[in-house]
MARBA-3410 file (N, C-alpha, C, O; in Angstrom, 1 decimal):
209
139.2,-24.4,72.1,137.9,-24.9,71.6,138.1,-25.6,70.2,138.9,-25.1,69.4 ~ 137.5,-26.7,69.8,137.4,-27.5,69.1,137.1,-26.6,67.5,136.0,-26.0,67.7 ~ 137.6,-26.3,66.5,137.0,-25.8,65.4,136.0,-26.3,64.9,136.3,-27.4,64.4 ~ 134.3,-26.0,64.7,133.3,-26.8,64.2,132.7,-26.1,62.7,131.9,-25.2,62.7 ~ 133.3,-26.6,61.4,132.5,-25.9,60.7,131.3,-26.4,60.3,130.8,-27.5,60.5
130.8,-25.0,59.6,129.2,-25.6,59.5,128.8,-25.4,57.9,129.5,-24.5,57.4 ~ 128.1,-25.7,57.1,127.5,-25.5,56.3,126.1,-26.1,55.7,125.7,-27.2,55.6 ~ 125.7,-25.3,55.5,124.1,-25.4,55.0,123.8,-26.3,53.6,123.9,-26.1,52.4 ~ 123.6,-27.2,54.3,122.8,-28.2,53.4,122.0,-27.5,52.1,121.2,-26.7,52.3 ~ 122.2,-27.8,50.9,121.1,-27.5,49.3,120.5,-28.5,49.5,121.1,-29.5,49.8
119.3,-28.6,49.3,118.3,-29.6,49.1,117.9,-29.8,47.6,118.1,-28.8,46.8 ~ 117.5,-30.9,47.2,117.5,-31.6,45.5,115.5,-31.5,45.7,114.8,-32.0,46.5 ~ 115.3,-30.5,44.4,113.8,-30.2,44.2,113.2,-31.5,44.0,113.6,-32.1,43.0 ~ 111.9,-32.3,44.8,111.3,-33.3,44.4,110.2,-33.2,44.4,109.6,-33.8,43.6 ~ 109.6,-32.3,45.3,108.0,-32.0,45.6,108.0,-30.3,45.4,109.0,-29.6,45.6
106.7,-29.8,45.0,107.2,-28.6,44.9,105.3,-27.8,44.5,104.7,-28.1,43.4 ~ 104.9,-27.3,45.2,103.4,-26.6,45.4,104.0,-24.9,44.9,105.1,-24.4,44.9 ~ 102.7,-24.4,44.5,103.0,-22.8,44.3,102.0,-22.0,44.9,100.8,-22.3,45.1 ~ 102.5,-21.2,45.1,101.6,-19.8,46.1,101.4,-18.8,44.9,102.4,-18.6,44.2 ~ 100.2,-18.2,44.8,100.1,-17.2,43.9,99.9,-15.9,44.9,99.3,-15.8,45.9
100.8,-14.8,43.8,101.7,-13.6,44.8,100.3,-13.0,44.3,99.7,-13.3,43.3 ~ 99.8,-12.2,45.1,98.3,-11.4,44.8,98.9,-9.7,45.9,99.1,-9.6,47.1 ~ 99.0,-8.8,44.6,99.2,-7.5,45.5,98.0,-6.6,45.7,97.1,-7.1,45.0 ~ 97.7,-5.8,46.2,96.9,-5.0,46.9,96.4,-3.8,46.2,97.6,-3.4,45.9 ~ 95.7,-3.0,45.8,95.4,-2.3,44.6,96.4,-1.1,45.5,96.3,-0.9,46.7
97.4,-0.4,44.5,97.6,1.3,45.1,98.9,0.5,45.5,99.4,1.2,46.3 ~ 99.6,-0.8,45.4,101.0,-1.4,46.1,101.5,-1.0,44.6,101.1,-0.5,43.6 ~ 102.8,-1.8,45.3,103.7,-1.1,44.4,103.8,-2.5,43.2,103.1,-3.5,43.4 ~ 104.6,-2.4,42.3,104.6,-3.6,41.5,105.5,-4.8,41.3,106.7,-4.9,40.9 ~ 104.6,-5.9,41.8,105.5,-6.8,41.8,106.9,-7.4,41.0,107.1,-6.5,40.1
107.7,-8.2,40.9,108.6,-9.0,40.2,107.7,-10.3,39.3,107.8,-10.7,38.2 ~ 107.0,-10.8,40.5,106.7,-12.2,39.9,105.2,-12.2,40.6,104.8,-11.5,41.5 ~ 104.5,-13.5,39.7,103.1,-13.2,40.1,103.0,-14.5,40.7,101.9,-14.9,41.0 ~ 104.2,-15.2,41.1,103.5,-16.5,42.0,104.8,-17.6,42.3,105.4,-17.8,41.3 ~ 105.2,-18.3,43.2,106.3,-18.6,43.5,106.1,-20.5,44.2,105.5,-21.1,45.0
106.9,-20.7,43.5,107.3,-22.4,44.1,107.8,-22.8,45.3,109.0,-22.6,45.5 ~ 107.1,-23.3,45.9,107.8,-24.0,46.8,108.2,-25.3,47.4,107.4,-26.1,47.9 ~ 109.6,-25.6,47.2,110.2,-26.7,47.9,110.1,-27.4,49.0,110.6,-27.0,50.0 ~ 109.3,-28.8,49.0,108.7,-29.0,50.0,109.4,-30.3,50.4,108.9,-31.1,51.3 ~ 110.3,-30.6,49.9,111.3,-31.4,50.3,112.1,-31.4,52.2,112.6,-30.4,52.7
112.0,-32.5,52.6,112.4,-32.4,53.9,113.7,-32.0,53.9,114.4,-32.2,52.9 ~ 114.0,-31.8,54.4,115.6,-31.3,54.9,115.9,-31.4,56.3,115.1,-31.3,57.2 ~ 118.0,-31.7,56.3,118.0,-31.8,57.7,119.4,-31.0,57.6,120.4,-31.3,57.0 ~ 119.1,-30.1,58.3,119.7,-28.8,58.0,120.7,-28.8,59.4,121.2,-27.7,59.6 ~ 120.9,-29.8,60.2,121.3,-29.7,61.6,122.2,-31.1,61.8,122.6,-31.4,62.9
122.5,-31.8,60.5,123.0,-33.6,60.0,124.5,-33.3,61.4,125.5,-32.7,61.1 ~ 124.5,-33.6,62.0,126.0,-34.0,62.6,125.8,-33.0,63.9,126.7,-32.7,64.6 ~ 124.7,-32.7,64.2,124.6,-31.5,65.7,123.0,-32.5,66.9,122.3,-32.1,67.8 ~ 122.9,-33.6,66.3,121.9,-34.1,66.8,121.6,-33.6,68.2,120.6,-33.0,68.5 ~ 122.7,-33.9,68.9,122.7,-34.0,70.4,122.1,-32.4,70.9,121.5,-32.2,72.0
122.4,-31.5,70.2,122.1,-29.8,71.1,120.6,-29.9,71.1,119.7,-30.5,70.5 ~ 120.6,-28.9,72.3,119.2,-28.9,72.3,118.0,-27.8,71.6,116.8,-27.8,71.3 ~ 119.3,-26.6,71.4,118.8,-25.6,70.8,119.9,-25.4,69.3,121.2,-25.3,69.3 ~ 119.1,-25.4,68.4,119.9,-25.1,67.1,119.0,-24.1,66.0,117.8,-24.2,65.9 ~ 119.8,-23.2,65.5,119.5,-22.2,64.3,120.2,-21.9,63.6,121.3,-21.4,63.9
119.7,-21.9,62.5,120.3,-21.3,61.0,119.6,-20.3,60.8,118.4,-20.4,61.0 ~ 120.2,-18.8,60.1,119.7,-17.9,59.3,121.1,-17.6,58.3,122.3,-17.4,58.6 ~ 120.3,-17.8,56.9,121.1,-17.6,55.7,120.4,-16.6,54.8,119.3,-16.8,54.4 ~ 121.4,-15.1,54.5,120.6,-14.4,53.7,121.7,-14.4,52.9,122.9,-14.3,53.2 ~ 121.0,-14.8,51.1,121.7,-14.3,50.2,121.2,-13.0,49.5,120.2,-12.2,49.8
122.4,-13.0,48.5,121.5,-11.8,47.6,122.5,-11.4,46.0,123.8,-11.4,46.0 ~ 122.0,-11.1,45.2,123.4,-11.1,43.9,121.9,-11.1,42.4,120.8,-11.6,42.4 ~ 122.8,-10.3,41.4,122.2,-10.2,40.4,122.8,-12.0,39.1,122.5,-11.9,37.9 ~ 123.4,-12.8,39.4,122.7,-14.4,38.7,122.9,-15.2,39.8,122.7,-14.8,40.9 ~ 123.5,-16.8,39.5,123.8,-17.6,40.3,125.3,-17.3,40.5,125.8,-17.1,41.7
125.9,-17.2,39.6,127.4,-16.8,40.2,127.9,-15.8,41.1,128.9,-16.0,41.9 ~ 127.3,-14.7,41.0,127.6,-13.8,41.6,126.9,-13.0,42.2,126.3,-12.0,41.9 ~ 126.9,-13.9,43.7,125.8,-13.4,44.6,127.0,-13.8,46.0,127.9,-14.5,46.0 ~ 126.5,-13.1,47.0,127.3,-13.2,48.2,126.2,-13.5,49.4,125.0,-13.3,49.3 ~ 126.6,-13.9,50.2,125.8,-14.7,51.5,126.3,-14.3,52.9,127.3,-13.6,53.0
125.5,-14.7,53.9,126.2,-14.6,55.2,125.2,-15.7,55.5,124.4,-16.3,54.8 ~ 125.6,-15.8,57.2,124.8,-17.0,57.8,124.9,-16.7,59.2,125.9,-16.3,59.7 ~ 123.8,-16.8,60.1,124.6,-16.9,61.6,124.0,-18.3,62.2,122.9,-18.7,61.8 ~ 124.7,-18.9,63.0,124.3,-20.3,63.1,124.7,-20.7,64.6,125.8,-20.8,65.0 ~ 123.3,-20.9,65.3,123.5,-20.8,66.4,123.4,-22.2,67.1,122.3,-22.7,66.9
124.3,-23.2,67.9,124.1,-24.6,68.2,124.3,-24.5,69.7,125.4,-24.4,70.1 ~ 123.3,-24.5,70.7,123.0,-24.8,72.1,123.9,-23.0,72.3,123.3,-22.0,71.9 ~ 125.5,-22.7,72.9,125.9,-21.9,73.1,127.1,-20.9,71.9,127.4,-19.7,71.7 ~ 127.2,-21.9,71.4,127.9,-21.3,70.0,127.5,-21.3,69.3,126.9,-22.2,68.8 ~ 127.9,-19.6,68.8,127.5,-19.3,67.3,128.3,-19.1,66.6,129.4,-18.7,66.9
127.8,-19.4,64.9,129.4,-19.3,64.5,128.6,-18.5,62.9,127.5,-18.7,62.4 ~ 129.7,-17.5,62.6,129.1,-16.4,61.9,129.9,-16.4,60.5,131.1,-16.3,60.5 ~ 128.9,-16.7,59.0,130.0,-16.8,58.3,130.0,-15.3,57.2,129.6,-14.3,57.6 ~ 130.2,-15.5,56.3,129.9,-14.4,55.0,131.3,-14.7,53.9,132.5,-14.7,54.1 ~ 130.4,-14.9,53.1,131.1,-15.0,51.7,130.6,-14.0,50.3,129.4,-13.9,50.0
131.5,-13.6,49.7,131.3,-12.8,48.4,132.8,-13.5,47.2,134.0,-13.9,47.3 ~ 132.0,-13.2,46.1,132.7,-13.9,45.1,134.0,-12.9,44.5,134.3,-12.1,45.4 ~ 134.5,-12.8,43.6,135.7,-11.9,43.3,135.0,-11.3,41.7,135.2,-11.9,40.7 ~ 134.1,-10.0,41.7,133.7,-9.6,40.3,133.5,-8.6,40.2,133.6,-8.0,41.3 ~ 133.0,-7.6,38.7,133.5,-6.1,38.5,133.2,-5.6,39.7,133.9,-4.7,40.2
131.9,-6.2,40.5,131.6,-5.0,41.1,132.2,-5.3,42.9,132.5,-4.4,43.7 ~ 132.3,-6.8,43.1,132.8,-6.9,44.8,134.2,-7.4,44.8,134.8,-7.9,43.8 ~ 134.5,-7.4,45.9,136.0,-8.2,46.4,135.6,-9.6,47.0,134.5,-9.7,47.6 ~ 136.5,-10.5,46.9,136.3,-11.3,47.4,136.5,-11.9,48.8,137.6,-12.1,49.3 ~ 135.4,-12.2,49.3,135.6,-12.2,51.2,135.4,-13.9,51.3,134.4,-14.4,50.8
136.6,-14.8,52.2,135.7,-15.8,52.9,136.1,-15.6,54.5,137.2,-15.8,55.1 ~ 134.9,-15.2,54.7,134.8,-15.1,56.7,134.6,-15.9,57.4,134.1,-16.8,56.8 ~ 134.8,-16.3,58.7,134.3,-17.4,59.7,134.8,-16.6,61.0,136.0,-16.2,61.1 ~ 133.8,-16.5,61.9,134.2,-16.6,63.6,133.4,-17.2,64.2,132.3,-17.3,63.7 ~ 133.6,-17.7,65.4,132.9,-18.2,66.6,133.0,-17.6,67.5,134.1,-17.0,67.7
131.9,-17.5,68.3,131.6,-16.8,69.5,130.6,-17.7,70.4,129.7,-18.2,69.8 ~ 130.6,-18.1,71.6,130.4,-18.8,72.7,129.4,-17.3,73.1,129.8,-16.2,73.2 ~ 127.7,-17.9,73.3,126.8,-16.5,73.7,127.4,-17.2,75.0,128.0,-18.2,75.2 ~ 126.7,-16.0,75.9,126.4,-16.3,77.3,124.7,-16.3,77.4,124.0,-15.7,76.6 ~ 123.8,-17.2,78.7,123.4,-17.7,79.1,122.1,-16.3,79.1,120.9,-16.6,79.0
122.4,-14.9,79.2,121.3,-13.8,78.6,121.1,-14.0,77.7,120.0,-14.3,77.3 ~ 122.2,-13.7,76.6,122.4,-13.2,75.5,121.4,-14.7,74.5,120.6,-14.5,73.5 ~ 121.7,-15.8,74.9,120.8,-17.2,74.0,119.2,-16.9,74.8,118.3,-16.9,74.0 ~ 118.8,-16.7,76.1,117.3,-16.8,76.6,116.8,-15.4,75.6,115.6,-15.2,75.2 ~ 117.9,-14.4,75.4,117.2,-13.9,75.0,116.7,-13.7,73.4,115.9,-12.9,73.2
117.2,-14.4,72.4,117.2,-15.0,71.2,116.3,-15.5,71.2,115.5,-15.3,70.3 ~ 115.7,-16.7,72.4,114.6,-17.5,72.1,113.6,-16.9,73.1,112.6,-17.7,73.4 ~ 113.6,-15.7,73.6,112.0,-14.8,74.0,111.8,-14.3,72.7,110.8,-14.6,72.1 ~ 112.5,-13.7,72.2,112.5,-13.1,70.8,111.6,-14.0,69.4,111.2,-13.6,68.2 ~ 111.4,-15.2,70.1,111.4,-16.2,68.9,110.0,-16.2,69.7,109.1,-16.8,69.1
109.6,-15.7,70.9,108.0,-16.0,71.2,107.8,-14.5,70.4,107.3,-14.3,69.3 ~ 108.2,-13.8,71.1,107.7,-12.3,70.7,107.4,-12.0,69.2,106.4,-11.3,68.8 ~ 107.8,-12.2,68.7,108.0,-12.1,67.1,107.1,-13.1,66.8,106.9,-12.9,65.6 ~ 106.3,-14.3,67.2,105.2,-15.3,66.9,105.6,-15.9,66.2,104.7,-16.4,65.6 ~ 107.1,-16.4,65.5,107.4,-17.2,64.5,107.0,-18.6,64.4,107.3,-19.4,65.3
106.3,-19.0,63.5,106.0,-20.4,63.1,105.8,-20.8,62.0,105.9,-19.8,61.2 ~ 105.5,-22.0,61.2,105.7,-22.5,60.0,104.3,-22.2,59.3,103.6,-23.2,59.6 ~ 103.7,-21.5,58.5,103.2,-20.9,57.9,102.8,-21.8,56.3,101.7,-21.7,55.8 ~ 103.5,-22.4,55.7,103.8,-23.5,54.9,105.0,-24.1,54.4,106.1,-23.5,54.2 ~ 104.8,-25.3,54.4,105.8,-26.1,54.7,106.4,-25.8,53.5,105.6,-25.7,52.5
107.7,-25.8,53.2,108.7,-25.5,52.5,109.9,-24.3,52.4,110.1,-23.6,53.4 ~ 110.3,-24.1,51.7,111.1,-23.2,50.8,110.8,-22.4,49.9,110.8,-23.0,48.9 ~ 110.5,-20.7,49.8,110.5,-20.2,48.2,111.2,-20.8,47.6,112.3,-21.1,48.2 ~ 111.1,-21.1,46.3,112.1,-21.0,45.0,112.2,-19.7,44.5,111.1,-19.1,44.4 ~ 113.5,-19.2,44.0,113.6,-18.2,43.1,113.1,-18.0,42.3,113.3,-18.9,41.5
112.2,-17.1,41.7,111.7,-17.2,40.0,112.9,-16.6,39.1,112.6,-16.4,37.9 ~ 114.0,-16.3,39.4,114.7,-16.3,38.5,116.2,-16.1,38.8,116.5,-15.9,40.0 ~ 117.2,-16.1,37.9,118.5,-16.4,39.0,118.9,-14.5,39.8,119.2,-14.7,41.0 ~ 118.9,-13.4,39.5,118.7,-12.0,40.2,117.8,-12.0,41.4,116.6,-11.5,41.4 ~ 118.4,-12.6,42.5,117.3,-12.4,43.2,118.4,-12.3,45.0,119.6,-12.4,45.3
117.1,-12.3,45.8,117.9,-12.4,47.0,116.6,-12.9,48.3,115.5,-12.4,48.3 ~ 117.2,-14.1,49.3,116.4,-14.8,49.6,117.0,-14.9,51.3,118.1,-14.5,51.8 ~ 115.7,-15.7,52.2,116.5,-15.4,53.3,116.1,-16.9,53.9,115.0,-17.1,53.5 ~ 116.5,-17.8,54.6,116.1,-19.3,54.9,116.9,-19.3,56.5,118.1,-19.0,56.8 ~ 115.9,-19.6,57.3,116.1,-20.0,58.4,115.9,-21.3,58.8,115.2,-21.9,57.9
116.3,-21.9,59.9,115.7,-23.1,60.4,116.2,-23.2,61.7,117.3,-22.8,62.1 ~ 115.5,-23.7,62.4,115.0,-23.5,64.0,114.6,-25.2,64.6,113.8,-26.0,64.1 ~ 115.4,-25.5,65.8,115.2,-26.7,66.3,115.5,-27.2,67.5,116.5,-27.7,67.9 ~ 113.9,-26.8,68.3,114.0,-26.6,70.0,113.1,-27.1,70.5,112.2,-27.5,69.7 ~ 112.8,-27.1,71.8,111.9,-28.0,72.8,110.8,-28.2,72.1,110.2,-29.3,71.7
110.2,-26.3,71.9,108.9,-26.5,71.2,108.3,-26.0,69.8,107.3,-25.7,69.2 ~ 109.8,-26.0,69.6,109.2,-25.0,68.2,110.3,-25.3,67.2,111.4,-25.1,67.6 ~ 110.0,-26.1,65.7,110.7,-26.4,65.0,110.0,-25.1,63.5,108.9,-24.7,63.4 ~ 111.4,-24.6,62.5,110.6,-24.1,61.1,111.9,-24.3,60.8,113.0,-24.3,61.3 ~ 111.3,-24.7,59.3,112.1,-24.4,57.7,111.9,-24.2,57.4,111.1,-24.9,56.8
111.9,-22.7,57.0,111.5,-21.9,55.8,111.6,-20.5,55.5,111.9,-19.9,56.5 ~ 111.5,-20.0,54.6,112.1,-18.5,54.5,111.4,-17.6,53.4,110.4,-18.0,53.0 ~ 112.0,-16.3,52.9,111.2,-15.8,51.8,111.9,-15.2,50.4,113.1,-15.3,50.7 ~ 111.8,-14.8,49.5,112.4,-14.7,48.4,111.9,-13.2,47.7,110.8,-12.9,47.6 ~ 112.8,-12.5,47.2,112.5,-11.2,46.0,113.4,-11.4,45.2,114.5,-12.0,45.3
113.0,-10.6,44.2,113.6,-10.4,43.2,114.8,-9.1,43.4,114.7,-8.3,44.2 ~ 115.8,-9.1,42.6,116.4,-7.9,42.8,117.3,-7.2,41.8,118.0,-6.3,42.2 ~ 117.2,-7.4,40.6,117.9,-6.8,39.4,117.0,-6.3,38.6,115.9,-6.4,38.9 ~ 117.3,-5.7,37.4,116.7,-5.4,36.0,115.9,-4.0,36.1,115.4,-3.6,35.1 ~ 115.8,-3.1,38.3,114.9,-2.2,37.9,115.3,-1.0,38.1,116.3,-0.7,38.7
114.3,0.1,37.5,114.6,1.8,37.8,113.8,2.1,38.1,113.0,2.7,37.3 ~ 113.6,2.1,39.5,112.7,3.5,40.1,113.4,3.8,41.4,114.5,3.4,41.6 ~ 112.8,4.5,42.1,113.4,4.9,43.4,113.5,4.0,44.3,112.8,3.0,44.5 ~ 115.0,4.4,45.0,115.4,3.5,45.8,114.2,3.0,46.8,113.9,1.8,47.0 ~ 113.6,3.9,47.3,112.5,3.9,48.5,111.3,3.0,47.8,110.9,2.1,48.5
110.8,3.2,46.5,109.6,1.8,45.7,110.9,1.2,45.8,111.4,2.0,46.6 ~ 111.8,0.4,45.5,112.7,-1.2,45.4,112.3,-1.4,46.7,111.5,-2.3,46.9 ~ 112.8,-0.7,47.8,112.7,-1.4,49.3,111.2,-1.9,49.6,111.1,-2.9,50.2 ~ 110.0,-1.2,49.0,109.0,-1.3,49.4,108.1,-2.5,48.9,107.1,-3.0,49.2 ~ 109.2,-2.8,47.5,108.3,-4.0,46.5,109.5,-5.2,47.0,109.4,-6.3,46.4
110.9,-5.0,48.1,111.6,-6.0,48.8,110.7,-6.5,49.6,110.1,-7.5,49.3 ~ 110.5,-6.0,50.5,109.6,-5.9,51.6,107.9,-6.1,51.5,107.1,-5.9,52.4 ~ 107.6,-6.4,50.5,106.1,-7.0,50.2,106.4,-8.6,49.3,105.8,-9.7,49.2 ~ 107.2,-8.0,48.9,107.6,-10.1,47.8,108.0,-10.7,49.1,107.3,-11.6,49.4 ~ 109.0,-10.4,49.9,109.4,-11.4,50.9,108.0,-11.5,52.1,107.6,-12.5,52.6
107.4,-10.4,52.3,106.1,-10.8,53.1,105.3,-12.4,52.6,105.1,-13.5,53.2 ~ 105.1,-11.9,51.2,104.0,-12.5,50.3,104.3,-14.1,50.1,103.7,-15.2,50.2 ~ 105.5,-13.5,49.9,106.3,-15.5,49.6,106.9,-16.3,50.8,107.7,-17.2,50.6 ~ 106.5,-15.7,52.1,107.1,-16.3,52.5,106.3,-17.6,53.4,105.1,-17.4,53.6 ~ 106.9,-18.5,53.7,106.4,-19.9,54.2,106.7,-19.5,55.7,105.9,-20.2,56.3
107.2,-18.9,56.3,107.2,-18.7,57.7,106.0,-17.0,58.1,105.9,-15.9,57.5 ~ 105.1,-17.5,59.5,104.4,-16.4,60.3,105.2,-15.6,61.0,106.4,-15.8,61.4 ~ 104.5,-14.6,61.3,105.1,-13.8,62.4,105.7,-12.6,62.2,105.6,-12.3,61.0 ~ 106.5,-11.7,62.8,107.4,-10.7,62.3,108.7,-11.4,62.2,109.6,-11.1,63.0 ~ 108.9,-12.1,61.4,109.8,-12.4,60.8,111.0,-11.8,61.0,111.9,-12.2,61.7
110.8,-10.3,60.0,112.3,-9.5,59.5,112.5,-9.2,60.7,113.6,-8.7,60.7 ~ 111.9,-9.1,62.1,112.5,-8.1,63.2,113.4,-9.1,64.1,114.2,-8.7,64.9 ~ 113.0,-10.4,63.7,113.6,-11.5,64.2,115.0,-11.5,62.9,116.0,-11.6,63.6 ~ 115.4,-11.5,62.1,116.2,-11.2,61.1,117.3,-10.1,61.6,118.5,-10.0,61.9 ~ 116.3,-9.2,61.5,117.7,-7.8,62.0,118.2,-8.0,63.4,119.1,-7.4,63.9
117.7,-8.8,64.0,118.0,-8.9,65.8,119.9,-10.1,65.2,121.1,-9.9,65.5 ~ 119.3,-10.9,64.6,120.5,-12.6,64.4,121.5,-11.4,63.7,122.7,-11.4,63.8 ~ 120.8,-10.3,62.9,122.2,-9.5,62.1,123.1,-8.9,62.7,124.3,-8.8,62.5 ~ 122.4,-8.4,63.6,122.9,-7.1,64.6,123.8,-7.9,65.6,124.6,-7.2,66.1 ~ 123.8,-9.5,66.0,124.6,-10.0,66.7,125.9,-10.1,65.9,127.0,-9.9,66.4
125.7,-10.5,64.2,126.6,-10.2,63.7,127.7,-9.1,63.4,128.0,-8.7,62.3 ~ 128.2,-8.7,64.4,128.8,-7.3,64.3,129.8,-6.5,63.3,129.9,-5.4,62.8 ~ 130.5,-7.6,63.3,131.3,-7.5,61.9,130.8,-6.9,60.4,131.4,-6.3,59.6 ~ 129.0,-7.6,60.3,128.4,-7.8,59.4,128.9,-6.6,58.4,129.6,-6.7,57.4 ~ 128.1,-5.1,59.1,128.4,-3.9,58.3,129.8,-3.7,58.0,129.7,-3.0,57.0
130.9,-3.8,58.4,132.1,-4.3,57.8,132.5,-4.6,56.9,133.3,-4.0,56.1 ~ 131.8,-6.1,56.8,132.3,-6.6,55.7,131.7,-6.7,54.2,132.1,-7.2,53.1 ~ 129.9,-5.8,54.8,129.2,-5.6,53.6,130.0,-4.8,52.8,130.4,-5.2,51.7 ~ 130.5,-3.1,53.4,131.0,-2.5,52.7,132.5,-2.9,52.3,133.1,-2.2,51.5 ~ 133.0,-3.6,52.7,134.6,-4.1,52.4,134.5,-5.1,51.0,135.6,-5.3,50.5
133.0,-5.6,50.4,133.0,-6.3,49.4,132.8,-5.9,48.4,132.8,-6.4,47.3 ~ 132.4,-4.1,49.0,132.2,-3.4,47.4,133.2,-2.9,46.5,133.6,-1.9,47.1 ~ 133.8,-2.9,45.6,135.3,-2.3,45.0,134.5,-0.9,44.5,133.3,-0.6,44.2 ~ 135.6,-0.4,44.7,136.1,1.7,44.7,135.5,1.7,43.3,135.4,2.7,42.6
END
């Protein structure tokens, strides 16, 4: 098989609207009280025209811009190709990953029942921006018969002390709040991870002793 790499397009900020983050009396407390969004087109699929079914999911996460680690799974008609990267610092080792895997003909219908089930759709058009460089963010993009999105959601993730269980609960309401795509989202998220098998692997293989 032909080696195809892939990589995710950055888009250059030109248009840019904000969502004000509004929490719920008795929630937990936010990071940020309102978030930008990138409403710049993107073409996140440049050189794969011809497939008929294409997806990107990219989750980062890291306390600045340097030092933050990523994965990706990226799916084009029958191949997916799985990456993850972490940088070399006090706290991780440095990983650069790539495999490909050819689904079979279950394993992709059922990716895109998943994508009814879960009601995913574009919710507003763009991208979160970060409100600040500690943060960790998740961008998908989808491009098929009938259902096209760009867009994804953003939290914050450094600077706090409280219990592990409030951080998950104020992850899990910032990325609700900010995010530009409907639907159950995250359950469509942990399904693209869990194909990633490796994943848990290589999370803990980037932590140093």
């Amino acid at each position: 098989m032909k080696k195809i790499f892939y990589s995710l397009k950055v888009s250059i900020l030109f248009l840019s609207m904000t969502i004000p983050i509004v929490a719920q009396k008795n929630s937990v407390e936010l990071s940020f009280e309102s978030v930008e969004i990138d409403t710049t087109s993107i073409n996140a699929f440049e050189g794969v025209k011809n497939a008929k079914f294409k997806l990107d999911y990219y989750h980062t996460d890291g306390y600045s811009t340097g030092n933050r680690y990523w994965y990706e799974v990226v799916i084009i008609d029958s191949l997916m190709i799985l990456n993850f990267k972490s940088p070399d610092n006090d706290d991780w080792n440095y990983i650069n990953y790539q495999k490909q895997v050819v689904l079979g003909d279950d394993a992709l219908e059922a990716i895109k029942s998943k994508i009814s089930e879960t009601k995913l759709k574009q919710k507003t058009k763009g991208i979160p921006i970060p409100p600040g460089t500690g943060y960790g963010a998740d961008r998908l993009y989808i491009e098929g018969d009938e259902i096209e999105i760009a867009g994804g959601t953003v939290y914050m993730c450094v600077g706090e002390e409280m219990p592990l269980e409030n951080i998950d609960k104020r992850i899990s309401l910032e990325k609700k709040l900010s995010s530009t795509i409907s639907g159950d989202f995250q359950t469509f998220f942990n399904l693209l991870e869990k194909l990633f098998t490796d994943l848990p692997m290589l999370m803990k293989s980037k932590d140093k002793e």
